[in-house]
DSSP file (Angstrom, degrees, kcal/mol; ACC not computed):
  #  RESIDUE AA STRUCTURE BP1 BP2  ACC     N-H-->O    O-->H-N    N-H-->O    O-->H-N    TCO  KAPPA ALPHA  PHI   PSI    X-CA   Y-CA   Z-CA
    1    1 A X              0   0    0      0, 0.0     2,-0.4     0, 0.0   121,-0.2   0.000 360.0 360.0 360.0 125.2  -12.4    5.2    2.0
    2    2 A X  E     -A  121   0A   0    119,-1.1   119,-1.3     2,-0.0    49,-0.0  -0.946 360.0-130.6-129.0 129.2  -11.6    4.4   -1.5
    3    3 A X  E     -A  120   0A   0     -2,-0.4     2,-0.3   117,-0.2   117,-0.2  -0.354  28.4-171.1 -46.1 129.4   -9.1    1.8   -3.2
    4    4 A X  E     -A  119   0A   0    115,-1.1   115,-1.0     4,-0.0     2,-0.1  -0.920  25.3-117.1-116.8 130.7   -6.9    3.5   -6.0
    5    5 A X    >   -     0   0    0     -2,-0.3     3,-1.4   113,-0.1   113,-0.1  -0.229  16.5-120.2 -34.1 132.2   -5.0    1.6   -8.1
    6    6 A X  T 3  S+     0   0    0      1,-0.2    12,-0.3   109,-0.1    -1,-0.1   0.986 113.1  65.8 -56.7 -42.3   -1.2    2.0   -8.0
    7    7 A X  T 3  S+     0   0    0     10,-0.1    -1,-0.2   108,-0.1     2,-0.1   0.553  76.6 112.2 -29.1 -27.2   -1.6    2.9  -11.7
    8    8 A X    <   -     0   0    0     -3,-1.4     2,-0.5     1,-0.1    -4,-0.0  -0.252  69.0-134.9 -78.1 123.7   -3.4    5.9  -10.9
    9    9 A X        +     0   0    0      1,-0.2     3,-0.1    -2,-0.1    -1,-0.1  -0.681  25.5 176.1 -97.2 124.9   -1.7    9.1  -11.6
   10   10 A X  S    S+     0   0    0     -2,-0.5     2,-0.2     1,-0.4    -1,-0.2   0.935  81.4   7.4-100.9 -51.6   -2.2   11.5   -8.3
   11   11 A X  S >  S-     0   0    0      1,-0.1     3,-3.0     0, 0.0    -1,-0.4  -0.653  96.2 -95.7-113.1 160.1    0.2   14.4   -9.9
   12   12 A X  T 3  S+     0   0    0      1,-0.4    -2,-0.1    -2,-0.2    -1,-0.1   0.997 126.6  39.4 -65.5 -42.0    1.7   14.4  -13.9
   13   13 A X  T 3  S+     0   0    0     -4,-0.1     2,-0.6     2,-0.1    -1,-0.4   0.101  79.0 126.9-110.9  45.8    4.7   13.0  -12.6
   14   14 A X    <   -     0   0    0     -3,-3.0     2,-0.6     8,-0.1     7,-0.1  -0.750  64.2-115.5 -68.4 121.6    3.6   10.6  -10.1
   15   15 A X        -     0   0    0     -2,-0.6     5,-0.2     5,-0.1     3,-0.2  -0.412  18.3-111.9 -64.9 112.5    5.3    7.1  -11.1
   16   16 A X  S    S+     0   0    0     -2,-0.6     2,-0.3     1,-0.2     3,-0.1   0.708 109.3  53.7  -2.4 -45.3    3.3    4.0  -12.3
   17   17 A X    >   -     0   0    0      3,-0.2     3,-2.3     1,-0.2    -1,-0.2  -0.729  68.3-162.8 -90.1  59.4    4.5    2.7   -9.1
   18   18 A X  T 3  S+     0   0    0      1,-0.4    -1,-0.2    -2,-0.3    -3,-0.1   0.677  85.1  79.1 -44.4 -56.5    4.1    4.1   -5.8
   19   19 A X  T 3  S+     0   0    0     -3,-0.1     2,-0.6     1,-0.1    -1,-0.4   0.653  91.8  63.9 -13.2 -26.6    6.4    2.5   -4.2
   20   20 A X  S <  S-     0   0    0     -3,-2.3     2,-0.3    -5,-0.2    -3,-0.2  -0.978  78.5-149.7-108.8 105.2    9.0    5.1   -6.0
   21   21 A X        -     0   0    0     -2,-0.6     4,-0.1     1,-0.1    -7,-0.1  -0.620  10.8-116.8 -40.8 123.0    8.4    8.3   -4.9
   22   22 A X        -     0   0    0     -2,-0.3     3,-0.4     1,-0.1    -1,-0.1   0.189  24.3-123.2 -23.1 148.3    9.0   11.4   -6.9
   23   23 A X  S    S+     0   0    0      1,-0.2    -1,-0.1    -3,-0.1    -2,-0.0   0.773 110.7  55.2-101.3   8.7   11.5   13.6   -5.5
   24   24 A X  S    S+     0   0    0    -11,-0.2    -1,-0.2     2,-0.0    -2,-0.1   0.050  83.7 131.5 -87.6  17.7    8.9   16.4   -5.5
   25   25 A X        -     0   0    0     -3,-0.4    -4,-0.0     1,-0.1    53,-0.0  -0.415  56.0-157.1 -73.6 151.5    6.7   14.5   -3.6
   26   26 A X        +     0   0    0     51,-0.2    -1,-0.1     2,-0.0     2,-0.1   0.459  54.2 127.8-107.9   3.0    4.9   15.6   -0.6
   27   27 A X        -     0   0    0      1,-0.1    50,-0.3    48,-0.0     2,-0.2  -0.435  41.0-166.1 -36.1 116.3    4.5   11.7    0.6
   28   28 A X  E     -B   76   0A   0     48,-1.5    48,-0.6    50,-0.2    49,-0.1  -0.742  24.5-117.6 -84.7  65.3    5.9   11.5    4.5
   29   29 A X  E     +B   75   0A   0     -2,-0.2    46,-0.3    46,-0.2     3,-0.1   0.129  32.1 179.5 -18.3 111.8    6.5    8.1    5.8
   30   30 A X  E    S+     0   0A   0     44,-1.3     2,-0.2     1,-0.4    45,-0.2   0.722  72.0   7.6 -74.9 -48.6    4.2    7.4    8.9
   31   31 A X  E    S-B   74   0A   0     43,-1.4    43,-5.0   100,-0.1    -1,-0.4  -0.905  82.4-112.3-171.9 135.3    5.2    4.0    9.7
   32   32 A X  E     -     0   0A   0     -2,-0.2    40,-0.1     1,-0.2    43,-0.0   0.179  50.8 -69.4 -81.3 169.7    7.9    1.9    8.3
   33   33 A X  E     +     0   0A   0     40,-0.1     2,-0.3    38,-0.1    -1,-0.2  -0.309  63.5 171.4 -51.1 136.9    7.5   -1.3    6.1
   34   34 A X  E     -B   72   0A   0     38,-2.1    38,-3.0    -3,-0.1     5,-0.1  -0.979  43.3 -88.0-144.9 132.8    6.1   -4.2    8.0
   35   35 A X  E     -B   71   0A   0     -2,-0.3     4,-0.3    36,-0.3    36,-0.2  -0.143  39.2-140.6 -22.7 121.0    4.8   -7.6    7.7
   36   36 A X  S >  S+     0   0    0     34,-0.9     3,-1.7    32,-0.3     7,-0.2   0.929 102.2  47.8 -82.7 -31.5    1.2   -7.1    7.1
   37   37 A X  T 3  S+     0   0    0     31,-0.3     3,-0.3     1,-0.3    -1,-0.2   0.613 102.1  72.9 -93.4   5.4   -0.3  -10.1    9.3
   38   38 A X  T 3  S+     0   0    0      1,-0.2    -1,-0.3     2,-0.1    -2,-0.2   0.763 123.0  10.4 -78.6  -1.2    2.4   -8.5   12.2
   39   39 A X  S <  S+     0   0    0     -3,-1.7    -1,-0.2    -4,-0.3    -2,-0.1  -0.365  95.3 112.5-138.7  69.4   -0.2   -5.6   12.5
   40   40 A X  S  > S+     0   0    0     -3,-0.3     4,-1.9     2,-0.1     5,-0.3   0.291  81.9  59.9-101.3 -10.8   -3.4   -6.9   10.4
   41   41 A X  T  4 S+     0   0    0      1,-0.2    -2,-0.1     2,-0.2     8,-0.1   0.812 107.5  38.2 -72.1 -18.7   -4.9   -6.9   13.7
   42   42 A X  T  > S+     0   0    0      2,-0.1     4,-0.5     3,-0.1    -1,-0.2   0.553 120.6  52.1 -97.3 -24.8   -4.4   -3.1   14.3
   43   43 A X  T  4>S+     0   0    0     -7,-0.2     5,-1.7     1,-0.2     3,-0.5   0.993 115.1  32.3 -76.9 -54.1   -5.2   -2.7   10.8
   44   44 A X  T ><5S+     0   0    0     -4,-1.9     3,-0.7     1,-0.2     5,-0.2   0.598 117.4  66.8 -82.3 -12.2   -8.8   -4.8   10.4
   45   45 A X  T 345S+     0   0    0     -5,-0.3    -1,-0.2     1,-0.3    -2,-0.2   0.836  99.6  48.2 -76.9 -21.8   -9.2   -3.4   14.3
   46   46 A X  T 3<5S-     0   0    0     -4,-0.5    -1,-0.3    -3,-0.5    -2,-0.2   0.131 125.3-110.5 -98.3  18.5   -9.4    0.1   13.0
   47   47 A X  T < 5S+     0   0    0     -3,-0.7    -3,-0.2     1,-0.1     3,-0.2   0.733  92.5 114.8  64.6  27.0  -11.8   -1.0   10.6
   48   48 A X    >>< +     0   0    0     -5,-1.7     3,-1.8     1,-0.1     4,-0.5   0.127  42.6 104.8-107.3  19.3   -9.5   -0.6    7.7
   49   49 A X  H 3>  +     0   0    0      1,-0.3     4,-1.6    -5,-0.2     3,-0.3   0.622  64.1  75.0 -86.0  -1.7   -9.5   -4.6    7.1
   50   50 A X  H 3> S+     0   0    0      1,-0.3     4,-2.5     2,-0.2    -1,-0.3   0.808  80.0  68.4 -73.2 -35.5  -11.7   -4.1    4.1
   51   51 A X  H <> S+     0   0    0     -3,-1.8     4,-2.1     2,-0.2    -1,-0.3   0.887 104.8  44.1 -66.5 -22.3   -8.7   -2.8    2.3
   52   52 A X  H  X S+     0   0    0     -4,-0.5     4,-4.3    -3,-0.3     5,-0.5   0.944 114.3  49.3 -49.3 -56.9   -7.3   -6.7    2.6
   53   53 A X  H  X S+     0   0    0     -4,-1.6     4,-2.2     2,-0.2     3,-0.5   0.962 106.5  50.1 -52.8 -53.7  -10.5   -8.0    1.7
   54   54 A X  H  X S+     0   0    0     -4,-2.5     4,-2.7     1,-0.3     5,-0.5   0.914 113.2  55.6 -42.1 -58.2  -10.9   -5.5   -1.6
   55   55 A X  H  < S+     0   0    0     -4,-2.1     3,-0.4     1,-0.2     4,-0.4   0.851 102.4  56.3 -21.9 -62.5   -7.0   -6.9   -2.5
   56   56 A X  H  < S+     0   0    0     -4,-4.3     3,-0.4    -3,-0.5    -1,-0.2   0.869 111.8  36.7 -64.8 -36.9   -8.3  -10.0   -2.3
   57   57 A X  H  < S+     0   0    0     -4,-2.2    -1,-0.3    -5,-0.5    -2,-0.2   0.990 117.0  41.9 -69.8 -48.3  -11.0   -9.6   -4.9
   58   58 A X  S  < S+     0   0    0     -4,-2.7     2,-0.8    -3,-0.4    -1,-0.2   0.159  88.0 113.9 -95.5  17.9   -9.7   -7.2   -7.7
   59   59 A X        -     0   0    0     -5,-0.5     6,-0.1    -3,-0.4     5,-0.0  -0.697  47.7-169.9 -89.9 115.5   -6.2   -9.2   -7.6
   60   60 A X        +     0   0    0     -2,-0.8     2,-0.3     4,-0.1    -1,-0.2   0.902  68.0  72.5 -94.8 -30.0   -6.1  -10.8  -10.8
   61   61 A X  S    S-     0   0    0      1,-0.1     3,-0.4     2,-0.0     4,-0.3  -0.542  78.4-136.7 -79.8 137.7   -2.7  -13.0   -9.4
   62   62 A X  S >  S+     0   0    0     -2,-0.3     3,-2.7     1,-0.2     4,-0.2   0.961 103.5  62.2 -66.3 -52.3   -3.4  -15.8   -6.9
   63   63 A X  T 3  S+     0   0    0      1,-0.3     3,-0.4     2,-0.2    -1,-0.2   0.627  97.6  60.0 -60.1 -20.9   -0.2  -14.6   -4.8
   64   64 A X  T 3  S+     0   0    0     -3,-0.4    -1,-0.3     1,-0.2    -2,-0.2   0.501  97.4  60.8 -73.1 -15.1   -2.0  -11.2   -4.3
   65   65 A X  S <  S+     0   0    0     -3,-2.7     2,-0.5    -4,-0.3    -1,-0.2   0.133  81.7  80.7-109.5  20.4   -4.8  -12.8   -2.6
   66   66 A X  S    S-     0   0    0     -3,-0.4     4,-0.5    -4,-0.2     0, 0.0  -0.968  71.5-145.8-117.5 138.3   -3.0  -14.4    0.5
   67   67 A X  S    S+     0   0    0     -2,-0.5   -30,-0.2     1,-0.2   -31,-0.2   0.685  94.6  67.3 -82.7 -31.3   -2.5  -11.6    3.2
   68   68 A X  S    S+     0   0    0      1,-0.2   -32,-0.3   -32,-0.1   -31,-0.3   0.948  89.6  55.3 -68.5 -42.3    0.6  -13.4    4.1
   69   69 A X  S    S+     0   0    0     -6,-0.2    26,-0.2   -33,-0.1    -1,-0.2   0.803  98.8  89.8 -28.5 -71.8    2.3  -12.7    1.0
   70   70 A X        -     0   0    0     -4,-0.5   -34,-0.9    24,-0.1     2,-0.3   0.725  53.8-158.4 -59.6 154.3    1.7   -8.6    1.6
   71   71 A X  E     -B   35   0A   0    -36,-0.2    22,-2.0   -35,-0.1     2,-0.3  -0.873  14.3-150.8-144.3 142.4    3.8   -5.4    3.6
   72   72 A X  E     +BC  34  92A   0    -38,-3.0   -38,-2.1    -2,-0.3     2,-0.2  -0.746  17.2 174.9 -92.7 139.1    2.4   -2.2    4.8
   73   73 A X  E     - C   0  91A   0     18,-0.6    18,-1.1    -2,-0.3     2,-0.3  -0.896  21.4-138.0-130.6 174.8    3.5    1.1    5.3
   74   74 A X  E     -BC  31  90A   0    -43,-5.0   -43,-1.4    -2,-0.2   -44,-1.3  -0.904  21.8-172.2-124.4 162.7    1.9    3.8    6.2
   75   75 A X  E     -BC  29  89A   0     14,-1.4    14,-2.6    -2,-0.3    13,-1.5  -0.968  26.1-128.5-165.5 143.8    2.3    7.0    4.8
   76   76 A X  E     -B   28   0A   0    -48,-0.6   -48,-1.5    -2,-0.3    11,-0.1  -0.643  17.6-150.0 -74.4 126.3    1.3   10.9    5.2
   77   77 A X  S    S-     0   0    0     -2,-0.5   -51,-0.2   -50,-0.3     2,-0.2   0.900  78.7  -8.2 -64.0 -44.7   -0.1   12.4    1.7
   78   78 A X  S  > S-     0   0    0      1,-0.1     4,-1.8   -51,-0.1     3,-0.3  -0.761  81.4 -91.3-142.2-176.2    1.4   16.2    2.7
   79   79 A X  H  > S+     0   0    0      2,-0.2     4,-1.1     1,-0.2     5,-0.2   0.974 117.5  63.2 -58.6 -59.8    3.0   18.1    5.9
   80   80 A X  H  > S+     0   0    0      1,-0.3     4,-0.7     2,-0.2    -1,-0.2   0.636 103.1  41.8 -89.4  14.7    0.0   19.1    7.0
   81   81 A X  H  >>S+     0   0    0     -3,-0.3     4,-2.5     2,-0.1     5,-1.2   0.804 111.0  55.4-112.1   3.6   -1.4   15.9    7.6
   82   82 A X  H >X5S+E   85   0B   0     -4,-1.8     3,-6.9     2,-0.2     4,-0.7   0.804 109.6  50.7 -46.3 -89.8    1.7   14.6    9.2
   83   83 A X  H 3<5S+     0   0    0     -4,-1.1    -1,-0.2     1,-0.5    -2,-0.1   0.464 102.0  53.6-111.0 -52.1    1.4   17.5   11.4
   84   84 A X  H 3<5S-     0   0    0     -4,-0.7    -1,-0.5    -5,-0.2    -2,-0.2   0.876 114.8-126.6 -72.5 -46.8   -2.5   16.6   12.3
   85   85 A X  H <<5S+E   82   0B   0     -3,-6.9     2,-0.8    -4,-2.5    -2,-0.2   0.526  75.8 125.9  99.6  -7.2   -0.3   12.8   13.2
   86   86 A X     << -     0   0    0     -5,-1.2    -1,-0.1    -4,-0.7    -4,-0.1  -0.415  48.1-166.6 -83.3  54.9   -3.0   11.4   10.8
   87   87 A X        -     0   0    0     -2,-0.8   -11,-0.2     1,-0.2     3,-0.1   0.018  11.8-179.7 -67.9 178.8   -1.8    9.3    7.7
   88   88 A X        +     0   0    0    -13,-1.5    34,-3.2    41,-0.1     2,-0.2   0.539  60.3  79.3-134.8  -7.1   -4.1    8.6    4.9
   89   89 A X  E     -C   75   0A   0    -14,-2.6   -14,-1.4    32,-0.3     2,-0.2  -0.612  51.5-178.7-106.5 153.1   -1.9    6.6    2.5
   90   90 A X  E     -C   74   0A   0     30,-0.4    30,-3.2   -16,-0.3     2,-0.4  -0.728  14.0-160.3 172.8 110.5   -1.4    2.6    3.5
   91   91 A X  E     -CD  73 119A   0    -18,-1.1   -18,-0.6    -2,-0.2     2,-0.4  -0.927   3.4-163.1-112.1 123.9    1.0    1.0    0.8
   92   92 A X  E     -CD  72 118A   0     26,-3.3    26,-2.6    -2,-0.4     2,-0.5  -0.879   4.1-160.1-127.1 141.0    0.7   -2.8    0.7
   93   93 A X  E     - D   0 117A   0    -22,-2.0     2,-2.0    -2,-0.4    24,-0.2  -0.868  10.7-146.1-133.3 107.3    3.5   -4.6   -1.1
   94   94 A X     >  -     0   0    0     22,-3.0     4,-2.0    -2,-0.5     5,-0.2  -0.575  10.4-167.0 -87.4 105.6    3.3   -8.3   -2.5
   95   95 A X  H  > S+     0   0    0     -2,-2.0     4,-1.9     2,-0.2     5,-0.2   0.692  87.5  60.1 -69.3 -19.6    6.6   -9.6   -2.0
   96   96 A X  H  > S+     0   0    0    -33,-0.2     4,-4.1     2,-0.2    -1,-0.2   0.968 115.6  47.3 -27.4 -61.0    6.1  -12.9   -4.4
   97   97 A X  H  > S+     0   0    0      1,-0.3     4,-2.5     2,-0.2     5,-0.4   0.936 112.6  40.2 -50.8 -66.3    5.4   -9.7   -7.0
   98   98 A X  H >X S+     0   0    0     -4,-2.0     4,-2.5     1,-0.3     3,-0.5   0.974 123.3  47.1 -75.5 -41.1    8.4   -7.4   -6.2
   99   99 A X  H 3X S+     0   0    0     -4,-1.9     4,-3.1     1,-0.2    -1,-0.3   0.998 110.0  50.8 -58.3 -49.6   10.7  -11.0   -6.0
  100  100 A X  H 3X>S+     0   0    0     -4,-4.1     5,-2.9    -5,-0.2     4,-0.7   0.821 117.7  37.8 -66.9  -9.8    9.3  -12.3   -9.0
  101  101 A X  H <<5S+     0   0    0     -4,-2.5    -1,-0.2    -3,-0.5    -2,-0.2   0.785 105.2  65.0 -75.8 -37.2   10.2   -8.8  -11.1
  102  102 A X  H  <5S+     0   0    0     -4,-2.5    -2,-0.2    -5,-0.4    -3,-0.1   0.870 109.9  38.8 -65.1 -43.8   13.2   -8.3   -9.3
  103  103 A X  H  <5S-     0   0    0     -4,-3.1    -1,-0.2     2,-0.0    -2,-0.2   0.789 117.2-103.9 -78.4 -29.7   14.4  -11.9  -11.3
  104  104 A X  T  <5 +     0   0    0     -4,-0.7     2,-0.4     1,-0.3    -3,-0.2   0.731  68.6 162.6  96.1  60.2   12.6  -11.1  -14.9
  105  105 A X      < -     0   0    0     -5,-2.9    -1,-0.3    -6,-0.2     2,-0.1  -0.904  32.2-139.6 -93.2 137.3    9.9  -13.7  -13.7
  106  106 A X        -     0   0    0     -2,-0.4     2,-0.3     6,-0.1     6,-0.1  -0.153  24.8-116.7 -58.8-174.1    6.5  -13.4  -15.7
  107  107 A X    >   -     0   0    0     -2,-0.1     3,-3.1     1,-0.0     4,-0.1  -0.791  35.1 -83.0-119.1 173.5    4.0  -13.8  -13.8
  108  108 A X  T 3  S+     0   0    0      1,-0.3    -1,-0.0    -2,-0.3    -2,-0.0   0.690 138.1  54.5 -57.6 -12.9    1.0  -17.2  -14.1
  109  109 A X  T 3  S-     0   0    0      2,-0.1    -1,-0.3     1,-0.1     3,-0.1   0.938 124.4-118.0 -90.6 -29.7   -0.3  -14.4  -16.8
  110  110 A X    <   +     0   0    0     -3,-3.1     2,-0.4     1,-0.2    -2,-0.2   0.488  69.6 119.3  89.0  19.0    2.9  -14.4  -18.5
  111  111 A X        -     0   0    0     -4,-0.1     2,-1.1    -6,-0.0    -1,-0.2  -0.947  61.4-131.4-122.8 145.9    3.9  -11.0  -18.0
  112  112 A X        +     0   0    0     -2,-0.4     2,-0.3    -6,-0.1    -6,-0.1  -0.496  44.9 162.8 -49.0  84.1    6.6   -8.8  -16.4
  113  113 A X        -     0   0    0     -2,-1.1     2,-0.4   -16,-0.1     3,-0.3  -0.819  46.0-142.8-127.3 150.0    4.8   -6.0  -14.4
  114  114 A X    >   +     0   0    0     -2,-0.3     3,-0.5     1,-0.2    -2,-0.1  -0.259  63.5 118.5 -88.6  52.7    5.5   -3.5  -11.7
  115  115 A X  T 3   +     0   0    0     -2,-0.4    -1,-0.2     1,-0.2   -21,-0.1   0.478  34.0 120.3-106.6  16.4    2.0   -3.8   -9.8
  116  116 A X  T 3   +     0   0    0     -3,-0.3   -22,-3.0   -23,-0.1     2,-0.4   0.821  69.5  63.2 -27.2 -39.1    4.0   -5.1   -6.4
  117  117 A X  E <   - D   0  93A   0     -3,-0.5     2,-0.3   -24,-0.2   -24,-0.2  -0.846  63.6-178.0 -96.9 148.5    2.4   -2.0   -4.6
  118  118 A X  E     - D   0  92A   0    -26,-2.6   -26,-3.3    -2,-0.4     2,-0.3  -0.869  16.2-149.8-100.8 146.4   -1.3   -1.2   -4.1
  119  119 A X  E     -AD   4  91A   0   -115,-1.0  -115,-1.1    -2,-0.3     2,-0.4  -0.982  13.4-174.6-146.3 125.1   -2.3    1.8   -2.5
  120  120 A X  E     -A    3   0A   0    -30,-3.2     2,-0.5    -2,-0.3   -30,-0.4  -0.867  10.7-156.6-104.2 125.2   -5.3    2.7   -0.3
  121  121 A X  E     -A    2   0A   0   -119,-1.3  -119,-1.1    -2,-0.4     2,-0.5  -0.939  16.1-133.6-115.2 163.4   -6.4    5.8    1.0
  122  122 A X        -     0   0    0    -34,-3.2     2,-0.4    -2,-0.5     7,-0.0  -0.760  26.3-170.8 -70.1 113.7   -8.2    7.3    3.5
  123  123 A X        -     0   0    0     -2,-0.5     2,-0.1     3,-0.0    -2,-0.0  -0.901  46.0  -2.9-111.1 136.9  -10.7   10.1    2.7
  124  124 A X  S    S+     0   0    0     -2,-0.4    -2,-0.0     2,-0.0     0, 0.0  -0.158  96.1  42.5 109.8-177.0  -12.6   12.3    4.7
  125  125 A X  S    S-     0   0    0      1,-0.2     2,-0.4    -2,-0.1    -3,-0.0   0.656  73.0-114.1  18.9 148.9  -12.8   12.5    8.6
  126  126 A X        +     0   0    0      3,-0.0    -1,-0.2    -3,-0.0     3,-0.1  -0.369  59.3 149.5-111.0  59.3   -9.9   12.2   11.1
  127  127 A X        -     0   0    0     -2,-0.4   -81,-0.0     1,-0.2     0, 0.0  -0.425  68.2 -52.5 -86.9 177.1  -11.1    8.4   12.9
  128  128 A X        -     0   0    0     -2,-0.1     2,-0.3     1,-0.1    -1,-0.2   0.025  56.2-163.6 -55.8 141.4   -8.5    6.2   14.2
  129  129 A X        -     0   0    0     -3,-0.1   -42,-0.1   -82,-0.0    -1,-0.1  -0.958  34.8-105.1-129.6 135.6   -5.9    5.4   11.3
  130  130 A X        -     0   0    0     -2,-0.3     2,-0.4   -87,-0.1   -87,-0.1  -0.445  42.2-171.7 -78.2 171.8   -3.6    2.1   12.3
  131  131 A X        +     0   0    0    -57,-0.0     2,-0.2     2,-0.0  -100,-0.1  -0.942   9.6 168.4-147.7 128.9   -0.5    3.1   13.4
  132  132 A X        -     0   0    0     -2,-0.4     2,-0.2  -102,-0.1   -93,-0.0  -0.851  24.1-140.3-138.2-169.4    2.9    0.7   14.2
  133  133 A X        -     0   0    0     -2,-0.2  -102,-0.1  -102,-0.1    -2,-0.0  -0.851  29.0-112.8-169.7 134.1    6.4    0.9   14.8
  134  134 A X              0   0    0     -2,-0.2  -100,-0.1     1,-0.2  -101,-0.0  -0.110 360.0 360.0 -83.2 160.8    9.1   -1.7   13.4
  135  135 A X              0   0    0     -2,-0.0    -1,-0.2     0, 0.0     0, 0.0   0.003 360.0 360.0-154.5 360.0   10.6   -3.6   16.3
């Protein structure tokens, strides 16, 4: 498992932002946006809780490093692993962020930025990947 920045360009016209998909994209939605501490137990149970922790470390804003702040989704990279029932994409979305852009708020740095999403994937091997459904 490795951390990529949302910055991180996957294809030429991949967006700054994941959170906006392309409209060539081959991104499936797995499971819809959610409250991250309503599943962080399914998440950190599947051994994927390290991606919280990581947040918490490289997050240069204090509001990125409370887990409550946060939403997940989960999301398929291509068809065939939707097909395989596997996503590999987990997009976690600091609502403080997306509000305070959404008003033309700087941020404690003093700047405007789109980095509301971070995006983790999963490489390699098909073990248990968390899973929800919005209720």
């Amino acid at each position: 498992m490795t951390m990529e920045p949302s910055t991180m360009a996957v294809r030429a016209n991949q967006p700054k932002n994941l959170a906006e998909e392309p409209l060539d994209s081959t991104h499936i939605l797995a499971c819809p946006r959610v409250d991250y501490m309503s599943v962080k137990d399914r998440v950190e149970d599947a051994g994927k809780g390290k991606w919280m922790a990581k947040l918490q470390v490289v997050s240069p804003l204090s509001c990125c490093r409370d887990p409550a702040n946060y939403d997940i989704e989960a999301w398929y990279s291509s068809p065939a692993d939707r097909d395989l029932g596997v996503p590999d994409l987990y997009k976690f979305y600091c609502r403080v962020c997306e509000k305070r852009v959404a008003d033309g708020v700087p941020d404690e740095r003093g700047v405007i930025h789109d980095g509301c999403c971070k995006a983790a994937w999963c490489i390699g091997g098909l073990d248990y990947r968390p899973m929800w459904e919005a209720r």
